[in-house]
KOLFIVEX-910893 format. One line per 10 residues: number of its first residue (from 1); for each residue x, y, z of N, C-alpha, C. Coordinates in steps of 0.2 Angstrom, whole numbers. Each point is the difference from the previous one (the first is absolute). Layout:
! KOLFIVEX-910893
NUM = X Y Z X Y Z X Y Z ~ ...
END
This chain:
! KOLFIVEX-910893
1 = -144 -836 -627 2 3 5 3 8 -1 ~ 3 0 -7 1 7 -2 -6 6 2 ~ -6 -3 -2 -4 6 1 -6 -1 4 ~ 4 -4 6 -2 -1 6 4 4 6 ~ 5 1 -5 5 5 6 0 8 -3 ~ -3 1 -7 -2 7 -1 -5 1 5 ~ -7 -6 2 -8 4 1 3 0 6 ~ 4 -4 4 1 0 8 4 8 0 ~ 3 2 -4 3 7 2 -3 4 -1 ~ -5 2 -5 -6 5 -1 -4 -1 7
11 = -3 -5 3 -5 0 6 4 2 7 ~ 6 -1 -2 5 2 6 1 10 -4 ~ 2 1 -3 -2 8 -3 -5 3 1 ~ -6 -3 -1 -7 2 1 -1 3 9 ~ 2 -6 2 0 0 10 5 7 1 ~ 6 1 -3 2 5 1 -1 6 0 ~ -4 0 -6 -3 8 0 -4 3 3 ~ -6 -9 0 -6 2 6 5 3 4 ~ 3 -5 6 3 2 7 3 11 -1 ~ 2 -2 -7 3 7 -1 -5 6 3
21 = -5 -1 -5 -6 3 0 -2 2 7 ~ 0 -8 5 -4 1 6 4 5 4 ~ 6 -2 -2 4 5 3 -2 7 2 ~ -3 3 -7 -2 7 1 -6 0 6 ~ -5 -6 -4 -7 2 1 2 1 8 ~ 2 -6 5 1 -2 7 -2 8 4 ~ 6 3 -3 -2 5 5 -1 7 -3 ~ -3 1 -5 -4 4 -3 -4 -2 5 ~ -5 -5 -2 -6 1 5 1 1 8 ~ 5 -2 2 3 2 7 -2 5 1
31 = 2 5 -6 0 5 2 -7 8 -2 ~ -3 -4 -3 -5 2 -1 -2 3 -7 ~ 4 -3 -3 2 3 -10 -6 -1 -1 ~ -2 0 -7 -7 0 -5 8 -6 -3 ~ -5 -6 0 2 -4 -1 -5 -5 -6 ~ -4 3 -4 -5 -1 -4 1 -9 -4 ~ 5 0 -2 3 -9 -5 6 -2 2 ~ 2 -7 0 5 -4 -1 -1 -4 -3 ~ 3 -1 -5 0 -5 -6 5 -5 -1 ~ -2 -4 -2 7 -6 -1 0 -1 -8
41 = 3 2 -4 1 -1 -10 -4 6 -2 ~ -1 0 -6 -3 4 -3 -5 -2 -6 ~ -5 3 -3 -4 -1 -3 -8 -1 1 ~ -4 -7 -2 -6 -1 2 -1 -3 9 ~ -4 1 2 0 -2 7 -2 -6 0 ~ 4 -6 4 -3 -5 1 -5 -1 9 ~ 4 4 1 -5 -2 8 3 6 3 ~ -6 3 6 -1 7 2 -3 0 7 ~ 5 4 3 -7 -1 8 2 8 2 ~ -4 2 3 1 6 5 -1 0 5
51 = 4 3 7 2 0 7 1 6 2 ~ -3 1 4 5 6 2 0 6 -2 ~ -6 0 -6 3 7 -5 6 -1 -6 ~ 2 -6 1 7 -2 -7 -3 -5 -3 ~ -1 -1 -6 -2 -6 -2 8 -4 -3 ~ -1 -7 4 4 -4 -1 -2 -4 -9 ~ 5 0 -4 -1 -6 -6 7 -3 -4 ~ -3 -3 -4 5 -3 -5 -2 1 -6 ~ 5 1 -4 0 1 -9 2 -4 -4 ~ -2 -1 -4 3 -6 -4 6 -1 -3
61 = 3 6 -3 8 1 -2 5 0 8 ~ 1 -5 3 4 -1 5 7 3 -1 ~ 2 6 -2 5 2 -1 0 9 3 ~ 3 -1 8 -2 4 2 -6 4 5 ~ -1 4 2 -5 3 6 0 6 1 ~ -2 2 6 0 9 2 -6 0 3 ~ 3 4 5 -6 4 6 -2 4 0 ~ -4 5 -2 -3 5 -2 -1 7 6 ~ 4 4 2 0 5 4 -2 5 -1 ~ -6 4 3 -3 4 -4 4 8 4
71 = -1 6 -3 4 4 4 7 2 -1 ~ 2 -3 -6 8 -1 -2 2 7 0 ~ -3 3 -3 1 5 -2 -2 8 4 ~ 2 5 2 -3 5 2 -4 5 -5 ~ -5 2 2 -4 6 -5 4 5 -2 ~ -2 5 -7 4 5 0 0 3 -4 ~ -3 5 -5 -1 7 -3 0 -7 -6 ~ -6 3 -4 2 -3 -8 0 9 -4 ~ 5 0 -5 -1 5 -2 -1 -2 -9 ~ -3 6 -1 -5 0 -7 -5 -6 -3
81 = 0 -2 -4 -4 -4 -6 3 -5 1 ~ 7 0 -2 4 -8 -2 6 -1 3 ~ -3 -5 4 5 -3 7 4 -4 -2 ~ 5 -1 4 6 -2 -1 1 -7 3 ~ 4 -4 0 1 -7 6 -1 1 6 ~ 4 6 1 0 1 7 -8 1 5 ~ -2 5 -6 -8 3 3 -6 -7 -3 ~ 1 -5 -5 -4 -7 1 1 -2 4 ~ 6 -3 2 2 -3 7 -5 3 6 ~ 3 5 2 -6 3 3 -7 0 2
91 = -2 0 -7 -7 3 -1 -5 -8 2 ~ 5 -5 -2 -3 -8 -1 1 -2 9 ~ 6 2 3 0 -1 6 -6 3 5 ~ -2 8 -3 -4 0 4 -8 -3 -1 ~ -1 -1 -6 -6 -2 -4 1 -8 4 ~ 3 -4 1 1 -6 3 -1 1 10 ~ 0 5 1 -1 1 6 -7 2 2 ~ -4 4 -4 -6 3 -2 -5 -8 3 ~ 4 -3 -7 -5 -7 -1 -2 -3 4 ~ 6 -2 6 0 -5 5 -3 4 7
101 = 0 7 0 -4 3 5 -9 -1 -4 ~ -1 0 -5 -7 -1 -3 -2 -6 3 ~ 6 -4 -2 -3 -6 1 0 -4 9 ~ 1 5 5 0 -1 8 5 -2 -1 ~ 8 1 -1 6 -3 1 3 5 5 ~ 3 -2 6 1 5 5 9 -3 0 ~ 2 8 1 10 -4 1 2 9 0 ~ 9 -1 -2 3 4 0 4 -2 -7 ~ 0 6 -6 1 1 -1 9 -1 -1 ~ 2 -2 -5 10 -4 3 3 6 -1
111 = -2 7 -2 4 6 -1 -1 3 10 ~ -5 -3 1 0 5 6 2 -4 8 ~ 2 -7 -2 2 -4 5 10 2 0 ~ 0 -1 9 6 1 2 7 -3 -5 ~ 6 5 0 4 -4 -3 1 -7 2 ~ 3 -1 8 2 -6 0 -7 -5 -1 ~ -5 1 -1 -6 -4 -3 0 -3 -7 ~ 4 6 -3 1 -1 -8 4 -5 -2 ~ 7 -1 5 7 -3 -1 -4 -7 1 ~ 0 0 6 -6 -8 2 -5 -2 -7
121 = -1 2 -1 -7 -1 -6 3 -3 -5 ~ 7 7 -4 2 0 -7 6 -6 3 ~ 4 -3 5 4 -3 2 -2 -7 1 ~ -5 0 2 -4 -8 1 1 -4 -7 ~ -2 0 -5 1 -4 -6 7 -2 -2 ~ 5 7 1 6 -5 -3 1 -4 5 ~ 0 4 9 3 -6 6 -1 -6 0 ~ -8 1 -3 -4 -9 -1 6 -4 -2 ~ 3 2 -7 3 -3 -5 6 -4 3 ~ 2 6 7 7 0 1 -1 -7 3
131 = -6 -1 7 -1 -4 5 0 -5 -3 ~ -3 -1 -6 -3 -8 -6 10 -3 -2 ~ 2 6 -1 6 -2 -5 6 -1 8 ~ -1 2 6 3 -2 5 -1 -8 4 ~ -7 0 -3 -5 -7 5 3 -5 -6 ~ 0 0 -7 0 -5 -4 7 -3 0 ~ 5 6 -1 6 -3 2 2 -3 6 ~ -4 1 4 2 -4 7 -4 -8 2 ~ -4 3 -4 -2 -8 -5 3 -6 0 ~ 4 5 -7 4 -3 -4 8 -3 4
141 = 1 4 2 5 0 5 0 -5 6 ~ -5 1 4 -1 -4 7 -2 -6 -2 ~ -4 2 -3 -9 -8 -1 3 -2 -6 ~ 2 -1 -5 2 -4 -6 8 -3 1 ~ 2 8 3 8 -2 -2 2 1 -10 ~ 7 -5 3 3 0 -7 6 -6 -2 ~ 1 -4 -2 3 -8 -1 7 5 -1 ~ 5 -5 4 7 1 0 2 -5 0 ~ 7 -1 -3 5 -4 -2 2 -4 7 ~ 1 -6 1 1 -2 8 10 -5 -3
151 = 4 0 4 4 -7 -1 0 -8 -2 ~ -7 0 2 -3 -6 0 0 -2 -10 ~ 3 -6 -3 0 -1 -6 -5 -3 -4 ~ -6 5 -3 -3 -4 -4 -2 -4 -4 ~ 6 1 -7 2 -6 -6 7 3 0 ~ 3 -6 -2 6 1 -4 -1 -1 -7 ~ 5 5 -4 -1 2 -5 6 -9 -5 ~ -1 -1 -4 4 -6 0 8 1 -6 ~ -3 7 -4 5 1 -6 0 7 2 ~ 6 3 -3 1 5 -2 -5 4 -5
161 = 0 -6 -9 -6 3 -2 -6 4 2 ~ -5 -5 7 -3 2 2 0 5 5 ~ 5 4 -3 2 6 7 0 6 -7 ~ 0 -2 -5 -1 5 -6 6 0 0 ~ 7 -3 1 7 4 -3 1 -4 -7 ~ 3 2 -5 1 -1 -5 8 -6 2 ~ 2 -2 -8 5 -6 3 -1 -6 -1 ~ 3 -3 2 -1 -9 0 -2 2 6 ~ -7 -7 2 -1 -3 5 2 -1 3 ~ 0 0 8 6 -1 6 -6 -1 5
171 = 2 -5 4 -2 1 8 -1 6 4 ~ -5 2 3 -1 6 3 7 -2 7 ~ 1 5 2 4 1 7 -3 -5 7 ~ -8 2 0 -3 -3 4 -1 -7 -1 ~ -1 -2 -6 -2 -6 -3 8 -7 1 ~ 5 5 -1 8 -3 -1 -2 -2 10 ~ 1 7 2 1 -3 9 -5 -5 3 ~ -7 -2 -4 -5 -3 3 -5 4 4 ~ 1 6 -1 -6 4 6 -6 -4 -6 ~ -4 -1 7 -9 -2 0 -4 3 1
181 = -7 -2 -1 -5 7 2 -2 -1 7 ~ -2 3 2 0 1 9 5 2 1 ~ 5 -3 -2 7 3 6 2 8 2 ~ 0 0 6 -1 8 1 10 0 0 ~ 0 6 -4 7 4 4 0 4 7 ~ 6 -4 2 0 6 7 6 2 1 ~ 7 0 -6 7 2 3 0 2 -10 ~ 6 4 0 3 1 -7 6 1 3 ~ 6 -3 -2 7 -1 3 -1 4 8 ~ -3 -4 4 1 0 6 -6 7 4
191 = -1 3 -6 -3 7 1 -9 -4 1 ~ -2 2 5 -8 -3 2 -4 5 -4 ~ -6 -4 -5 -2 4 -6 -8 -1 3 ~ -2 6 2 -6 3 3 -8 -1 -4 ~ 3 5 -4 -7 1 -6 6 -1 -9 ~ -7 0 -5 5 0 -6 2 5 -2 ~ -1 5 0 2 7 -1 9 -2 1 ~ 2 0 7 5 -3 1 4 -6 -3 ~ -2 -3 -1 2 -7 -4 3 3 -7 ~ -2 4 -1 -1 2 -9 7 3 1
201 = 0 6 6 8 2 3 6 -3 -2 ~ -2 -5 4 5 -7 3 3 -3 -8 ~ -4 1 -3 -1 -6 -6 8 4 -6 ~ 0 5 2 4 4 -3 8 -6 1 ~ 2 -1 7 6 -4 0 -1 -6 -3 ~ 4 -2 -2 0 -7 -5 11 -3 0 ~ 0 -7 0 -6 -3 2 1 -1 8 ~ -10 -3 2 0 0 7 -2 -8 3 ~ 0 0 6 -3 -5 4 -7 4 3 ~ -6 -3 -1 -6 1 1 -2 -5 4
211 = -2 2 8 -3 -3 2 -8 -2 0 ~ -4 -5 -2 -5 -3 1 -5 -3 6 ~ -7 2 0 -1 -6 5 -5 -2 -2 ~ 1 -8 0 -6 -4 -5 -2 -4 7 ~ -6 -1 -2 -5 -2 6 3 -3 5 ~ 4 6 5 3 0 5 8 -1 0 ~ 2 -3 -6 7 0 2 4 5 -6 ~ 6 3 4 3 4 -2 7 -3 -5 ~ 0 0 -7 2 0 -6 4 6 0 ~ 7 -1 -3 6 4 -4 -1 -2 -8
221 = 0 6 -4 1 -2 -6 4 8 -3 ~ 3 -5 -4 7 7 -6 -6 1 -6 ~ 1 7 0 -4 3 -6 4 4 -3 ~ 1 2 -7 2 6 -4 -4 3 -3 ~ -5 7 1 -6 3 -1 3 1 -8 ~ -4 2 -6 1 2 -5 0 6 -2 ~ 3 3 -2 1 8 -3 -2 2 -5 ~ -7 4 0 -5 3 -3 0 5 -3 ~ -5 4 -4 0 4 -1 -4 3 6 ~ -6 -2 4 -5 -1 4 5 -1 7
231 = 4 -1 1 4 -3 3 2 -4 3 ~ 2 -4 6 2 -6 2 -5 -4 0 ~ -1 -6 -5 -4 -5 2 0 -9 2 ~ -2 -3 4 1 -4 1 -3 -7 -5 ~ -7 3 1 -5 -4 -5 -6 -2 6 ~ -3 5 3 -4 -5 5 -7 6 0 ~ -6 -2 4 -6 4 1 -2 0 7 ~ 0 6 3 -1 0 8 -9 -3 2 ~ 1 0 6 -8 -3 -1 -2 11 3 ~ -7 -3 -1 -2 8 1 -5 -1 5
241 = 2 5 7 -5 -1 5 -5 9 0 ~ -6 1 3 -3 4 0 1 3 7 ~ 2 8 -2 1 4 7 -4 4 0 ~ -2 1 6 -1 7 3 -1 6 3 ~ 1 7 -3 3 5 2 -4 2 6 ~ 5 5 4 -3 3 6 -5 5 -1 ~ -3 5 4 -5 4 -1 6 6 -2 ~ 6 0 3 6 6 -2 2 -2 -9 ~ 0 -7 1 1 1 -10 -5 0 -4 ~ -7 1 3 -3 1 -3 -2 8 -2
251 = 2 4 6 0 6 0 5 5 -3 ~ 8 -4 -2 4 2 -2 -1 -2 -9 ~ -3 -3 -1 -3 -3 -9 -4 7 0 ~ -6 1 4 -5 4 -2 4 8 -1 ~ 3 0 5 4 7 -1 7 -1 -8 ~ 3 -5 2 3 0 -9 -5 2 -5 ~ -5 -5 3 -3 3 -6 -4 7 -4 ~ -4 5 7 2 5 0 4 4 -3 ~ 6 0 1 8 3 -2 -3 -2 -8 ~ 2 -5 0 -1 -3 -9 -5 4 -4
261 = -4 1 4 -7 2 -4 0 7 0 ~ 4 2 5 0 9 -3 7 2 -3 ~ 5 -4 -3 6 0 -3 -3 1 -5 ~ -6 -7 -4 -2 -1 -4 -2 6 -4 ~ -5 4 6 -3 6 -3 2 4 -3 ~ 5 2 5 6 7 -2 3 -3 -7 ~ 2 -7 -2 4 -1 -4 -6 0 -7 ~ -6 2 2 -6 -3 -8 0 4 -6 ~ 3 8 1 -1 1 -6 6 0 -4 ~ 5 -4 4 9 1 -4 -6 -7 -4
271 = -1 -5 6 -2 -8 -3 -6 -1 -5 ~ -3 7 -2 -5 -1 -3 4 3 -8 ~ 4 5 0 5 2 -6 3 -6 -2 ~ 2 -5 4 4 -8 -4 -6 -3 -1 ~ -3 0 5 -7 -6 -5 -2 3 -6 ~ -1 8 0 0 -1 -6 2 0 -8 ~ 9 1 4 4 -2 -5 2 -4 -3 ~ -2 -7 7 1 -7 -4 -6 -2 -3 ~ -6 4 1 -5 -3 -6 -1 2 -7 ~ 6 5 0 -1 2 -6 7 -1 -6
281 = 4 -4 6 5 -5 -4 1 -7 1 ~ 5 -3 -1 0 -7 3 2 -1 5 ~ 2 4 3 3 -1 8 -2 -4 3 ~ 3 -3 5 -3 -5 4 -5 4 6 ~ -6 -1 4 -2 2 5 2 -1 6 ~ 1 6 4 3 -3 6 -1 -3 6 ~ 1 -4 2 -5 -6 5 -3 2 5 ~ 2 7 1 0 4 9 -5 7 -1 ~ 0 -1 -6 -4 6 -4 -9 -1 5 ~ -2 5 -2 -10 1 1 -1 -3 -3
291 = -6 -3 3 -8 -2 -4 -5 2 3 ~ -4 -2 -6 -8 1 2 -4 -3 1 ~ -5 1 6 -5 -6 0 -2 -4 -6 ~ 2 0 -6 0 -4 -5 8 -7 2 ~ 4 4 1 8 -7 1 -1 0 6 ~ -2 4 4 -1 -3 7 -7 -7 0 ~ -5 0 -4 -5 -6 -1 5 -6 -3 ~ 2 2 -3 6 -4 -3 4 -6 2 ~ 4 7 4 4 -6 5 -5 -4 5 ~ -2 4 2 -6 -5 5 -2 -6 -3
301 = -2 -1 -7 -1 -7 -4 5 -2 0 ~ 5 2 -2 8 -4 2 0 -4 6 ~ 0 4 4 2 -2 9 -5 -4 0 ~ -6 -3 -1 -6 -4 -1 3 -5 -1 ~ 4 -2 -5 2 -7 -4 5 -2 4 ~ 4 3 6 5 -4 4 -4 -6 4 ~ 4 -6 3 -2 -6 0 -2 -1 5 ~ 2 4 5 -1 -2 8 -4 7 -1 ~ -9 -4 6 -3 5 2 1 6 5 ~ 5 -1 2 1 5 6 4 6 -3
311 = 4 -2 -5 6 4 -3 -5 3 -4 ~ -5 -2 -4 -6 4 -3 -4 7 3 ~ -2 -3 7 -4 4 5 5 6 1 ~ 6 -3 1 4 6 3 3 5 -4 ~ 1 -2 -7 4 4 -4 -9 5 -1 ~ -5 -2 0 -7 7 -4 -1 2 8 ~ 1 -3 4 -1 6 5 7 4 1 ~ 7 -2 -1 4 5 -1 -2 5 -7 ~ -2 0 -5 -2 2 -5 -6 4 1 ~ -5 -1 5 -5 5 2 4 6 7
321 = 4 -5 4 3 6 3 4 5 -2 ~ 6 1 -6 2 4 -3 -7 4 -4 ~ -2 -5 -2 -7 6 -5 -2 7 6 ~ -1 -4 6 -6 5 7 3 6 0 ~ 10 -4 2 4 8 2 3 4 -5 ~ -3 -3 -8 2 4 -4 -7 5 -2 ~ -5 -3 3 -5 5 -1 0 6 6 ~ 2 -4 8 4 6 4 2 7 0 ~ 6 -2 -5 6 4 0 -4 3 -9 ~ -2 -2 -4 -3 4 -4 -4 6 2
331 = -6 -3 4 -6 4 1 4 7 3 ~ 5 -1 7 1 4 0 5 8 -2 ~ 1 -4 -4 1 6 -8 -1 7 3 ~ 2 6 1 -5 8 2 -1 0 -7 ~ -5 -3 -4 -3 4 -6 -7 -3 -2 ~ -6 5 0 -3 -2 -1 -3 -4 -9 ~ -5 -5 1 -5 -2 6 3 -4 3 ~ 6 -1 0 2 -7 7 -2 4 6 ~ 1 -6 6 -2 2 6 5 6 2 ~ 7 0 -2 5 3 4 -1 7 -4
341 = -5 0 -4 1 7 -3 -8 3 6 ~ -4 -4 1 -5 3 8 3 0 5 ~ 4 -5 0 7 1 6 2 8 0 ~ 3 1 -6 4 8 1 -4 2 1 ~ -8 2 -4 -3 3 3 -3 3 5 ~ 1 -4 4 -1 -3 6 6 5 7 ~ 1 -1 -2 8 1 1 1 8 1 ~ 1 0 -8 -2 9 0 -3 5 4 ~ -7 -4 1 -6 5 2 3 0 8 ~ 3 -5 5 2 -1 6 5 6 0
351 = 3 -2 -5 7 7 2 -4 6 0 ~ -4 3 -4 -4 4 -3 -3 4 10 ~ -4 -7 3 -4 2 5 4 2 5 ~ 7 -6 0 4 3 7 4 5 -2 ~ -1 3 -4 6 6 -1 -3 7 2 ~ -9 -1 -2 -3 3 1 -4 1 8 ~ 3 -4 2 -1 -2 7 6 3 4 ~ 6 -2 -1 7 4 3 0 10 0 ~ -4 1 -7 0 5 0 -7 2 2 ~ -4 0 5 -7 1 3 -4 4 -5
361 = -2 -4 -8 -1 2 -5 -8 -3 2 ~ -6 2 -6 -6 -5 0 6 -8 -6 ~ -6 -4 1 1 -6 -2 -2 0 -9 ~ 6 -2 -3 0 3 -7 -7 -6 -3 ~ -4 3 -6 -3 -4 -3 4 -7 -3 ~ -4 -6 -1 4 -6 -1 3 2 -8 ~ 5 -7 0 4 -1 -7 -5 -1 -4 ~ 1 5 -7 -2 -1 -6 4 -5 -2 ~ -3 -7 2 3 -5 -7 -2 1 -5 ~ -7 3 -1 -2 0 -7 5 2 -5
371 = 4 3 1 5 4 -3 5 -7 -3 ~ 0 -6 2 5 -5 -1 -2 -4 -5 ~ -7 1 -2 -5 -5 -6 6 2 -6 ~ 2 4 -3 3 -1 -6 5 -2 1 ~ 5 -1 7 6 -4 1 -3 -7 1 ~ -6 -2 2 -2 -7 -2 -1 -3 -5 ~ -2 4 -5 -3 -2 -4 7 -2 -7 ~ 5 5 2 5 -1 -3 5 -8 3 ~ 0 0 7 1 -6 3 -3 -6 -4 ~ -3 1 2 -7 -7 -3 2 -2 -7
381 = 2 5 -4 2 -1 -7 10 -2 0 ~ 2 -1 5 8 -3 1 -3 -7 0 ~ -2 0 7 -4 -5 0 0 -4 -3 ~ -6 2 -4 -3 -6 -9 8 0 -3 ~ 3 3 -2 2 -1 -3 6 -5 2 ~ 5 1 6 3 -3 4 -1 -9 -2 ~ -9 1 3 -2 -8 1 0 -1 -9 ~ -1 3 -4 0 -4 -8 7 -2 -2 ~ 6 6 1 6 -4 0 2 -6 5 ~ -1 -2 3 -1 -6 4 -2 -5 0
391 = -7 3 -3 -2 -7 -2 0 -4 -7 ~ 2 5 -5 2 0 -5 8 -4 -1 ~ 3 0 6 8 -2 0 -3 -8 4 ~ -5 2 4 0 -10 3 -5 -3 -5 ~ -1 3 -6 -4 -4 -5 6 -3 -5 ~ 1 7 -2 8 -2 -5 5 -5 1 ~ 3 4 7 6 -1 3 -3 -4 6 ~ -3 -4 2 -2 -3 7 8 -3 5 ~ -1 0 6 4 -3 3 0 -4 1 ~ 3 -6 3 -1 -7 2 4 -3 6
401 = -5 -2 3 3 -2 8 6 -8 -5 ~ -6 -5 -2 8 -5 0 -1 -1 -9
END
């Protein structure tokens, strides 16, 4: 089951990135882009078709995708012999634009399409992620649910040993009063005990009279809860019924979860200075810490091995819905190559038009992103490196759900 719940999260990651991808591709083509490939993994090809002008396929290294836009870049001066990142950039973009007019590719170039066309295009992938990581938790939330503690009693527990207290064995509390399994609580000195949240409250006074109702009739029984470390216990196990949340607590999860996921962010490179710290002592690892799609596979073979198959389903589709909206809120990022670094770009050029539109200017030539390739490239290399401490810590140091 372990590594039944690894492949179920890879084929659920896999889905994610397509959808990520389609994201772009959708309304690029809307829009009239040179939309030349979408691919799904990288490597050899396993299967290929063409539509449209885009050839659709699949790769065999399923790690990963990308839609190929052609026109990323605008033309522009190369100077001398020996060109620079900025002017490859360039010179490759236009060279890939050459090809696809040789080869009857008809479109609009992504440097010459309207801003807000841009924002739709470079914003379609991470939104995908957002809608997948909103749709699953409401999944999770409405159509699963989640098991809660009820009043209703289980088992009784029959000793104290078996409650893990140290000591001479004694009678549990519930076991001395005769509570039985079925019998539901519905009073704690007088006080009507709702849900167990509540009961747990109640359980603080000692000692009590605990009303019972056993298959219809209504029972008095003296109880003295025992005083824990854990704290008030009686000795008993609620029965556990399966609930379901509304479409408002599903929506209120998604957006926590959100919050959670750009706290994370802001807090990764303080969290990336301790993980590296505790790997390079004995420190313990912090439970709340990052991972990497390495301990995030991990856990998912964990959460595999729980007993009940719904508490399975639900825990790798919560595990795919934080993965979507951390892809979200990453992509967004302004730095390229992420999206939110086309985003700024994006952005920029807009300011650039209507500034020059307020002041009844000609309309300025488009944003040199090419200018941003060395800021990429430098990205990219955080990046790698980012992901090797990571996964070097859930290899070392892995976490463990139980």
């Amino acid at each position: 089951m372990f590594l039944l719940g690894i492949l179920a999260l890879i084929v659920g990651l896999i889905i994610s990135v397509a959808l990520h991808e389609l994201g772009h591709l959708m309304p690029a083509k809307k829009f009239g882009a040179l939309v030349p490939e979408y691919w799904v993994g990288f490597g050899p090809t396993l299967y290929q078709r063409r539509v449209g002008g885009t050839t659709y396929g699949i790769k065999a290294i399923l790690l990963g995708g990308y839609v190929r836009i052609l026109g990323m870049f605008p033309p522009g001066k190369t100077a001398g012999h020996r060109r620079t990142l900025v002017e490859e950039a360039r010179l490759q973009s236009a060279e890939e634009l050459a090809a696809a007019r040789r080869q009857g590719l008809t479109g609009t170039p992504f440097y010459q399409l309207g801003t807000g066309q841009k924002l739709i295009i470079m914003l379609g992938g991470p939104v995908m992620n957002l809608l997948l990581s909103f749709i699953l938790t409401g999944i999770v939330v409405t159509g699963i649910g989640w098991q809660q503690p009820t009043t209703t009693v289980s088992d009784v527990v029959s000793t104290t040993t078996e409650l893990g207290l140290t000591g001479d064995s004694a009678p549990t509390p519930a076991s001395s009063a005769g509570l039985q399994a079925g019998d539901q609580i519905v009073a704690w000195d007088g006080h009507p005990v709702e849900d167990w949240s509540q009961l747990q409250t109640l359980m603080e006074t000692a000692p009590s009279q605990v009303t019972v109702d056993r298959a219809g009739q209504r029972l008095e029984l003296d109880i003295t809860p025992l005083a824990t470390d854990q704290g008030p216990k009686i000795g008993i196990f609620p029965e556990l019924e399966r609930v379901h949340g509304t479409v408002g607590q599903a929506a209120s999860a998604a957006t926590g979860l959100l919050t959670g996921t750009v706290q994370a962010l802001v807090t990764l490179p303080a969290n990336l200075w301790e993980l590296t710290t505790e790997l390079a002592t004995d420190a313990p690892r912090d439970p709340a810490g990052a991972v990497s799609v390495v301990g995030v596979a991990r856990l998912a073979g964990e959460v595999s091995t729980v007993s009940s198959g719904l508490e399975r389903v639900s825990m790798l589709l919560s595990l795919l819905a934080s993965l979507n909206m951390a892809l979200f809120v990453f992509n967004l990022i302004p730095l390229p190559p992420l999206d939110g670094g086309h985003v700024a770009g994006a952005l920029w050029g807009g300011v650039r038009n209507l500034w020059a539109r307020l002041r009844r200017q000609p309309r300025p030539a488009p944003v040199d992103t090419a200018k941003m390739v060395p800021l990429s490239y430098g990205v990219f290399l955080v990046l790698i490196v980012m992901s090797l401490i990571l996964m070097a810590a859930d290899i070392i140091k892995p976490l463990e759900l139980f």
